[in-house]
N, C-alpha and C positions, 0 to 999 in steps of 0.2 A: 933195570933202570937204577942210576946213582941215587941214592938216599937225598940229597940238596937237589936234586930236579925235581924229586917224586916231593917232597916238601913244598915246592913252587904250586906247586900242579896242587897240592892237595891245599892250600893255603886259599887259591882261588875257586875253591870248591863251595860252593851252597851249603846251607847245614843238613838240608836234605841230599844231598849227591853225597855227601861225607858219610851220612846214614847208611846210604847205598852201595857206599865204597867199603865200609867195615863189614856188612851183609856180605858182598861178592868174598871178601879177601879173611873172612876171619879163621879159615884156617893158615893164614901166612904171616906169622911173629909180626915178623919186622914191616910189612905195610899194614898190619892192625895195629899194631903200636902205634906207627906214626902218625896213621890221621885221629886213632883216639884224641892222642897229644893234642894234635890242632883243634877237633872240636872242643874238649875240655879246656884249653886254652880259651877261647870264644864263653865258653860258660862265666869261669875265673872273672872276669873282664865284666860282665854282664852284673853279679852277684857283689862287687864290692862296695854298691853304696847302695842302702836300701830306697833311702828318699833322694829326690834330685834338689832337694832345698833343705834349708834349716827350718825345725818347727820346735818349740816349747814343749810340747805334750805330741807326738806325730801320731801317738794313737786315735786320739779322740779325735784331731784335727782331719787326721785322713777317712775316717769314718765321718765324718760332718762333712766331708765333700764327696764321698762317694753316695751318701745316702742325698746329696742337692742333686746333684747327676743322676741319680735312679727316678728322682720326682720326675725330673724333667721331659726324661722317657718318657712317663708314665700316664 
């Protein structure tokens, strides 16, 4: 399989089917590399903004709203 198909295909993989595909294939360089690539890419992407908003103080702020949300459980 060319390397830009098998990218296609691995691109619209789940992150669990990626999981499954680096299991099946990790003795095979070059398609353990490349959907490594892809899902580590998907991580990159995830991890670059910790809060989805601007806060002041994000520590204290995001603790005073997880503990309103645990009462609420509760």
């Amino acid at each position: 399989m060319e390397i830009c198909c098998m990218m296609q295909n691995l691109n619209q993989m789940t992150n669990t089917e990626l999981k499954r595909y680096l299991s099946e294939h990790r003795n095979e360089e070059e398609a353990f590399q490349a959907a490594l690539q892809v899902l580590m890419s998907r991580c990159d992407s995830a991890t670059q903004q910790l809060y989805p908003f601007d806060l002041d103080n994000p520590e204290s702020e995001v603790e005073a709203l997880l503990l309103e949300k645990l009462n609420r459980t509760e």
